[in-house]
N, C-alpha and C positions, 0 to 999 in steps of 0.2 A: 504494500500500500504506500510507503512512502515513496518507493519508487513513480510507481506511479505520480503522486502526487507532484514530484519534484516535476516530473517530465512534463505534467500537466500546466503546472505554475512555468512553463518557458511561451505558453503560447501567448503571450500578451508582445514579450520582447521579441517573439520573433514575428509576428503577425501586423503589428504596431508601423514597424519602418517599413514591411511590405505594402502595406494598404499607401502610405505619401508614396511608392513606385509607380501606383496606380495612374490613367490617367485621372485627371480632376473630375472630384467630385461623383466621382462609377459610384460609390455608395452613400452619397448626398449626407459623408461627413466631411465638415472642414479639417484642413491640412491641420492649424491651430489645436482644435480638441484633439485629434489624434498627436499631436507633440505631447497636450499637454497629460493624457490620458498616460502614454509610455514615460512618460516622467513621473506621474505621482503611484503609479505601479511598482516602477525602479522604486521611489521611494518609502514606499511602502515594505516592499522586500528588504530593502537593506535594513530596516530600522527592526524590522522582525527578528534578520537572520544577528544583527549586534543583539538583539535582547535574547538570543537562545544563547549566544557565548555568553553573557551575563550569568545567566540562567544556569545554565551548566560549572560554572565556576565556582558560585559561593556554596555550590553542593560538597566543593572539595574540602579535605583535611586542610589541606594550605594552596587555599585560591593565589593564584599568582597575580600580581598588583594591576601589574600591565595590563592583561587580559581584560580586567574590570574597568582600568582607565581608556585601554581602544574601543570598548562598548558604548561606553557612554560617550564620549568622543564623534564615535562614527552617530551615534543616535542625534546628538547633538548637532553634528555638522551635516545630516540630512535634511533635518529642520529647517537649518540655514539655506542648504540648498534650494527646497520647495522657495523660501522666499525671494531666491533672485532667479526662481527657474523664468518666470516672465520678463524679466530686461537681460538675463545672458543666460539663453540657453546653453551655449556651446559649455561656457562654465558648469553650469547644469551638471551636463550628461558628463564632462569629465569626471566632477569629483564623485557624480553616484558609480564612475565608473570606476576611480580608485576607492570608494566604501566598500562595494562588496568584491573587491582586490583583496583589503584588509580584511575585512570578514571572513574572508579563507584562509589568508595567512596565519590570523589568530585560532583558527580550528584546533583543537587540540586533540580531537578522536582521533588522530595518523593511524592510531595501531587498528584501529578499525578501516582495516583492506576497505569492504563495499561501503559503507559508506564515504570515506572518504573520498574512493573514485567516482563515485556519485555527486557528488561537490564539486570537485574537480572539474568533470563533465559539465554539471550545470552553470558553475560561477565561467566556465569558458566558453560557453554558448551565452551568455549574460554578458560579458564585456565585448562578443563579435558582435551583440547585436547591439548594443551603444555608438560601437566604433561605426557599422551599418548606419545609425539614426544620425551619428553626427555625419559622415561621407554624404547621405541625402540630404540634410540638410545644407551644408555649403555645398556641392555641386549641383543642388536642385533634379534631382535625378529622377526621372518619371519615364516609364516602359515607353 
């Protein structure tokens, strides 16, 4: 089931920067809502995935400091993000693009083989489709 889910939770990022390739308006949404859709999605995800590293930490014997300071960090500067995603997106999509960078880096389940490759998988299908939404966005790219 998680599998699943994870795989399920990519169709936004990758579905997102497909629909602006579209010509204008084939499904009588604006280009704008679909930016802004794939942005509070990204950050939505990232703010999740910093609150499971959270989460998982203080359950430890000796939570490591950092782990709890990059959560709240990344939660924090999502926040931030949502509020200049309308005057820079480009800034935007970068930094939700390094949050859930750092969200994986901070993973601390390594020794857990499938899950981890499943993060791995996912957080790298998550930052192609960022790289995707910023490439359409500055070269305007439409099928």
């Amino acid at each position: 089931m998680i599998r699943k889910l994870g795989y399920l939770g990519l169709i936004p990022f990758i579905a997102l920067p497909l629909f602006l390739m579209l010509p204008l308006n084939r499904f009588g949404v604006s280009d704008p809502l679909i930016i802004r859709a794939f942005t509070l999605y990204s950050i939505c995800i990232a703010a999740f995935m910093a609150g499971t590293l959270w989460g998982r930490e203080i359950d430890r014997n000796a939570p490591k400091q950092y782990v709890l300071l990059v959560s709240n960090a990344v939660a924090l500067c999502v926040i931030t993000l949502a509020l200049i995603a309308d005057t820079n997106i480009y800034g935007a999509l970068i930094g939700l693009t390094l949050a859930h960078l750092l969200n994986f880096f901070c993973e601390r389940y390594k020794q857990h083989e499938r899950y981890f490759l499943l993060r791995k998988r996912l957080t790298s299908v998550v930052v192609v489709c960022h790289a995707t939404m910023l490439a359409v966005l500055t070269w305007n790219i439409s099928v």
